[in-house]
N, C-alpha and C positions, 0 to 999 in steps of 0.2 A: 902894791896896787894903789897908793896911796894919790894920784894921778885919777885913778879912775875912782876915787872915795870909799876905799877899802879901807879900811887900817887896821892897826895891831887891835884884835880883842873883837873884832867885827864876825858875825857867825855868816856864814855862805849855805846855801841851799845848792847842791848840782845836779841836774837832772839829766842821765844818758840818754843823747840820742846819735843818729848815725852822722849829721850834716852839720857845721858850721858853716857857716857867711864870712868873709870881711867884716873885720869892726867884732865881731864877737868876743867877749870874753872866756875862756876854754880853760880847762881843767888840763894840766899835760904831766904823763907821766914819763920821765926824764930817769931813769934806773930807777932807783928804788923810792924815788922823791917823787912827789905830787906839785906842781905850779900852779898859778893862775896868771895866765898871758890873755893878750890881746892877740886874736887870728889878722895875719896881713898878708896877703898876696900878688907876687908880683909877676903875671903872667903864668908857666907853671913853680916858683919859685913861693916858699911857704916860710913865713917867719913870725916867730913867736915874741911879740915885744912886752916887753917889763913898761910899767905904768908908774915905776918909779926911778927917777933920775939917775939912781947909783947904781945902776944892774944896764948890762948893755943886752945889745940886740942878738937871741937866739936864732941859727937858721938852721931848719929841717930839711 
């Protein structure tokens, strides 16, 4: 998430709720992995983008 000024060693606070927006930052749990992407929507179409250059584009 080094795009969005995350980086290694950086502590995160995340707080559940039911709703994202566009543009959000989200918590995704992917198997048994936790992420932090960027929420993007394209119409009904849901995609979870990397904020750092070497990770490409998740779609849900």
């Amino acid at each position: 998430m080094t795009g969005a000024n995350i980086n290694d060693g950086d502590m995160i606070l995340i707080r559940e709720q039911n709703v994202a927006n566009n543009g959000d930052i989200v918590d995704a749990a992917i198997g048994d992995e936790f992420v932090l992407k960027t929420l993007r929507t394209l119409g009904e179409d849901i995609l979870l983008i990397p904020e750092n250059s070497e990770y490409g584009v998740s779609y849900h």
